[in-house]
C-alpha positions as CSV (number, residue, x, y, z in Angstrom):
1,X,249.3,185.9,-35.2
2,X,248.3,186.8,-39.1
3,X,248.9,190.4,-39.4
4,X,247.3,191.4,-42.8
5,X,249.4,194.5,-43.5
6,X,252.5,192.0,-43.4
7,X,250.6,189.2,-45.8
8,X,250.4,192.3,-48.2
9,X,253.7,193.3,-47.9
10,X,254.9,189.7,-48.4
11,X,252.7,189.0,-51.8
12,X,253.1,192.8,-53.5
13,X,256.3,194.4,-53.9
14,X,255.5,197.1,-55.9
15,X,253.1,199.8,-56.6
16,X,251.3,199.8,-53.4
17,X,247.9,202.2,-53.1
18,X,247.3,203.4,-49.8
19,X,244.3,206.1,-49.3
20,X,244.2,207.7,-46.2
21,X,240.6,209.9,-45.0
22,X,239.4,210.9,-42.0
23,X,237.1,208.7,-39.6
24,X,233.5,210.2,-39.2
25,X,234.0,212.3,-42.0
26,X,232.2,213.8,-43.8
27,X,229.5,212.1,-42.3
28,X,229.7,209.8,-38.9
29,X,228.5,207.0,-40.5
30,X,230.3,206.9,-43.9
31,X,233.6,205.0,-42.6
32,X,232.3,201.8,-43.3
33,X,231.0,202.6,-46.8
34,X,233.8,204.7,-48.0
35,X,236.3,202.3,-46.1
36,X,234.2,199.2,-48.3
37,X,234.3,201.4,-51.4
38,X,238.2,201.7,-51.6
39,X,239.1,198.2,-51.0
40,X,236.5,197.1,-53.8
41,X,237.9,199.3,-56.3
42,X,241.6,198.3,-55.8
43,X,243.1,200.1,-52.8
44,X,245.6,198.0,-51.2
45,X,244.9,199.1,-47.8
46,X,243.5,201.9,-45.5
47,X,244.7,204.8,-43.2
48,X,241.9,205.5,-40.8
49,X,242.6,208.7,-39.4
50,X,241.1,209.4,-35.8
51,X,240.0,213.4,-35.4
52,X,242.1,215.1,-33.1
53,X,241.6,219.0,-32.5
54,X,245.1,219.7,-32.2
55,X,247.4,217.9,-35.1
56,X,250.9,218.5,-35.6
57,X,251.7,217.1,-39.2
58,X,248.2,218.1,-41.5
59,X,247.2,220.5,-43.6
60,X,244.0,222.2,-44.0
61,X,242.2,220.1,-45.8
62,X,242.9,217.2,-42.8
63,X,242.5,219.6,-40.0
64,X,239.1,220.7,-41.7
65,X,238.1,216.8,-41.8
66,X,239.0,216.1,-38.6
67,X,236.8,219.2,-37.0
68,X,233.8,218.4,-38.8
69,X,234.1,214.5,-38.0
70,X,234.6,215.5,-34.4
71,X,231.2,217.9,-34.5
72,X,229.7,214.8,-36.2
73,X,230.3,212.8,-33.0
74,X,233.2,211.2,-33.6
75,X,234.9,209.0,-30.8
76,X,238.0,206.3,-30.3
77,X,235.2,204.2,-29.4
78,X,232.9,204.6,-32.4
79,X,235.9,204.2,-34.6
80,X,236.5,200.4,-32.7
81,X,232.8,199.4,-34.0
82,X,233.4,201.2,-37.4
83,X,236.5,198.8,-37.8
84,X,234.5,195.9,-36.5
85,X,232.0,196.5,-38.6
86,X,234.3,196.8,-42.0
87,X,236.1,193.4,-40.8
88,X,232.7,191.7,-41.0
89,X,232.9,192.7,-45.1
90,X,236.4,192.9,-45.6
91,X,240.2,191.7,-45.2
92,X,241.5,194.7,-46.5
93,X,244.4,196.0,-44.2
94,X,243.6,199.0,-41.7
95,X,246.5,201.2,-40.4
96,X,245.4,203.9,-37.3
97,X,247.2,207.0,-37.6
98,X,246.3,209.5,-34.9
99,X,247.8,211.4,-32.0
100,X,249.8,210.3,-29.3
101,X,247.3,212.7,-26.7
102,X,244.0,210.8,-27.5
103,X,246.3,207.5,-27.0
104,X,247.1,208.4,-23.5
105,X,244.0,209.5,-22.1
106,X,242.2,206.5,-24.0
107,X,245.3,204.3,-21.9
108,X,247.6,202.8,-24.1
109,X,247.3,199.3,-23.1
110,X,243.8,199.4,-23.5
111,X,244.0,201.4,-26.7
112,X,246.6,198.6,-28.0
113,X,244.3,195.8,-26.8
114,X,241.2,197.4,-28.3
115,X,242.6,197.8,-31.5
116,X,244.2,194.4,-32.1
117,X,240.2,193.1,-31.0
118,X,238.7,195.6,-34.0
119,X,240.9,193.9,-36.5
120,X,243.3,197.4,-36.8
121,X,246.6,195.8,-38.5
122,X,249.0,198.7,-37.9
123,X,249.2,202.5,-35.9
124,X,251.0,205.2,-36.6
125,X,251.7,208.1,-34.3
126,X,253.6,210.6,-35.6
127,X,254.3,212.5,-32.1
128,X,255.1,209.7,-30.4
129,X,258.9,209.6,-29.4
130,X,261.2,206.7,-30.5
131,X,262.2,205.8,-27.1
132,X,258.3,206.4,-25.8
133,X,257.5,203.6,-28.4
134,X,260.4,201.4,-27.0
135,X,259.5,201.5,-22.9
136,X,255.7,201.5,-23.1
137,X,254.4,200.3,-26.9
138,X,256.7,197.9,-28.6
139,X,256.4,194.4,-26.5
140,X,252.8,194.7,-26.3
141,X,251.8,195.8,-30.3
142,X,254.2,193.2,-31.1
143,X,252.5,190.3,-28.7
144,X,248.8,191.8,-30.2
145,X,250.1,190.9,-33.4
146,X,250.1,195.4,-34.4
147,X,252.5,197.0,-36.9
148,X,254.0,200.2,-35.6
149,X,255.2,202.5,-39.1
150,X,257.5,205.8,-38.2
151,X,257.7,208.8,-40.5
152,X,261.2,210.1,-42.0
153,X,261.9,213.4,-43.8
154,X,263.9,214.9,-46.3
155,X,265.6,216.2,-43.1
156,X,266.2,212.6,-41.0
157,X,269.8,211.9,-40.9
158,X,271.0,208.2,-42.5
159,X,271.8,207.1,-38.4
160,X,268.2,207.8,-37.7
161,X,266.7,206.2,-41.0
162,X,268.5,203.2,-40.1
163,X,267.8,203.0,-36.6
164,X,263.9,203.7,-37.6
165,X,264.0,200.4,-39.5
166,X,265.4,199.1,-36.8
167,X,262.3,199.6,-34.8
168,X,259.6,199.4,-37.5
169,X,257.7,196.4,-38.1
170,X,255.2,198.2,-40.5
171,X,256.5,200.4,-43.3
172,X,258.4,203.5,-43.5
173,X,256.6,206.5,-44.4
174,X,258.7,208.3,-46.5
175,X,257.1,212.6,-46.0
176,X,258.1,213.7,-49.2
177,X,258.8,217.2,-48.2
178,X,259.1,219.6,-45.4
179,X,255.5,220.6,-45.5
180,X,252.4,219.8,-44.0
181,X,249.7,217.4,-45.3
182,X,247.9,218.5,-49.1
183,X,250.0,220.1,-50.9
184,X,250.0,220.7,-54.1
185,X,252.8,222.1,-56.4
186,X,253.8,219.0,-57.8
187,X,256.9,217.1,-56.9
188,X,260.2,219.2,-57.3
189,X,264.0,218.4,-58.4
190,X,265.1,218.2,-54.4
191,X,262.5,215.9,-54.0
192,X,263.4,213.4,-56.3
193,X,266.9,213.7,-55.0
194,X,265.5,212.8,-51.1
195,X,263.9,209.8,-53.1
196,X,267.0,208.6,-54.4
197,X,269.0,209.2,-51.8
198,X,267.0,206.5,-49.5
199,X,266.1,204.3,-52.6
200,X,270.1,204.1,-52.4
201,X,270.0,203.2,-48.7
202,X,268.3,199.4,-49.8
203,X,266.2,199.7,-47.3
204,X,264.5,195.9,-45.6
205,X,261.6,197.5,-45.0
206,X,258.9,198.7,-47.5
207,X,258.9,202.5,-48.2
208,X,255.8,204.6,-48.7
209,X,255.6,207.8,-49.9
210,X,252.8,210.5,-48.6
211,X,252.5,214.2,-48.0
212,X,251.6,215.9,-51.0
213,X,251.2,212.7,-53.3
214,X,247.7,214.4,-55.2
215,X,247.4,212.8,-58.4
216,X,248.4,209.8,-60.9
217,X,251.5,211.5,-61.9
218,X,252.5,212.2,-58.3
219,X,251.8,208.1,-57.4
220,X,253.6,207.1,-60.8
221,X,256.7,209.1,-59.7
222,X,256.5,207.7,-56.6
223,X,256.5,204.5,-57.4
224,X,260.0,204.7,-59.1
225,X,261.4,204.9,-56.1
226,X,259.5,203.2,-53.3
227,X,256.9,200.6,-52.7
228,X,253.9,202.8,-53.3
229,X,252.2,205.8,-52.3
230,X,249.6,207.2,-49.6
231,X,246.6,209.7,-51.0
232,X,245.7,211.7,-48.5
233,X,244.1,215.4,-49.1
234,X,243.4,214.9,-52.7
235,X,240.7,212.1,-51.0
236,X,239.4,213.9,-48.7
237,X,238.8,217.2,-51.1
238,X,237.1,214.6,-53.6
239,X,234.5,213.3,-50.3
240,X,234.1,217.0,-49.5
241,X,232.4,217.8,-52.9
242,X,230.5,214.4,-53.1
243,X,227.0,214.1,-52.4
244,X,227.4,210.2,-51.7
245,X,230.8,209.2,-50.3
246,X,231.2,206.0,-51.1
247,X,230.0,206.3,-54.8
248,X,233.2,209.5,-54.8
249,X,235.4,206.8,-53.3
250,X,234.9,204.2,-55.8
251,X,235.5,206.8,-58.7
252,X,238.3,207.8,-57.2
253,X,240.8,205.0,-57.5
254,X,240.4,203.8,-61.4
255,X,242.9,207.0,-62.4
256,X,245.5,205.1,-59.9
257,X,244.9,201.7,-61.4
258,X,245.4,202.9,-64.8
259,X,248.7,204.2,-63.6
260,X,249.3,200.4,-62.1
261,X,248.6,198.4,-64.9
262,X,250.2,200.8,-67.3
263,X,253.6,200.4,-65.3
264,X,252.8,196.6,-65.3
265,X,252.6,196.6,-68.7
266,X,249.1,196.0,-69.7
């Protein structure tokens, strides 16, 4: 089964744009175009958040998303047609990240089953336990053909990096600090030394770095030291000031290519 998060992987090694922004938001019907928008202006593939009113690892600026998609409407199901509907424009690959809760009551083989029939490539859950994802998610995402990605921290141990990869058959997402989602200060001494010290783990599995990632700079720093990087707040604060979505998201990825084909030499 053709899993187009692990084609991409397989053909680009390097310098990997991931934009992440929040289903339903800032308008219920804007996934598609904004979703259509990034992947025409050179994103290499898509975090679809699903809006959940309780969220352990965002910032404001999600949490803010996610409410207002949720007044808008938003559902699990809506989100299935939403990717149904991008799949009948695009190949670009989709990644799920929600909440282990809204997983559960949905049913999880019936969420797994749904999502592998929408064209989603990969989930991640950033609540959901290692040994949760063993006993009830791993045989069946890996016989619907879906990547499961796991989040590490300056904080994880080497053991449990290593025994992450174990388990992933998506990427790592690297959190590049302590925080929640959006910040802003720039990335600091300590976290170039986090960087380093997994970049010095070689590492089979491709590395992406998120939480906090807001700018060029940010994603060209980054990229020294893992496969890519995922945009997150800075995207969704760019939609929140935009009177047409998908004209904010296609201005909002030149900067990044700039940075690409700069570090590609031309």
């Amino acid at each position: 089964m053709t899993n187009r998060l692990d084609q991409l992987f397989a053909e680009k090694k390097q310098r990997l744009l991931s934009i992440y922004f929040t289903a339903g938001y800032p308008h219920l019907h804007d996934t598609v175009s904004i979703a259509l928008a990034l992947a025409e202006a050179g994103a290499d593939f898509i975090e679809l958040g699903m809006p959940y009113s309780d969220p352990l690892a965002d910032g404001p600026t999600i949490q803010a998303s996610s409410e207002q998609a949720i007044a808008n409407g938003m559902t699990m199901d809506y989100l299935f047609e939403q990717v149904h509907q991008i799949r009948q424009h695009s190949q670009i690959p989709i990644v799920w990240m929600g909440y282990l809760n809204p997983v559960m009551q949905y049913g999880e083989q019936r969420f797994l089953q749904h999502c592998a029939d929408a064209g989603v490539d990969g989930l991640i859950i950033p609540d959901l336990p290692l040994h949760e994802y063993e006993a009830h998610f791993m045989k069946p995402a890996q016989a619907l053909g879906l990547a499961f990605s796991f989040l590490i921290t300056p904080q994880t141990p080497e053991t449990r990096i290593r025994y992450i990869e174990q388990l992933c058959t998506g990427f790592i997402y690297m959190v590049s600090s302590y925080a929640v989602t959006g910040g802003q200060g720039g990335i600091q001494p300590e976290q170039i030394a986090y960087f380093e010290r997994v970049q010095a783990m070689q590492l089979v599995r491709p590395r992406l770095i998120g939480f906090g990632i807001s700018g060029p700079a940010d994603f060209a720093i980054a990229c020294r030291y893992a496969q890519g990087a995922i945009i997150g707040s800075a995207f969704i604060r760019a939609l929140s000031n935009a009177s047409d979505a998908a004209r904010a998201a296609a201005d909002f990825i030149p900067p990044f290519n700039a940075v690409r084909q700069q570090a590609a030499g031309g």
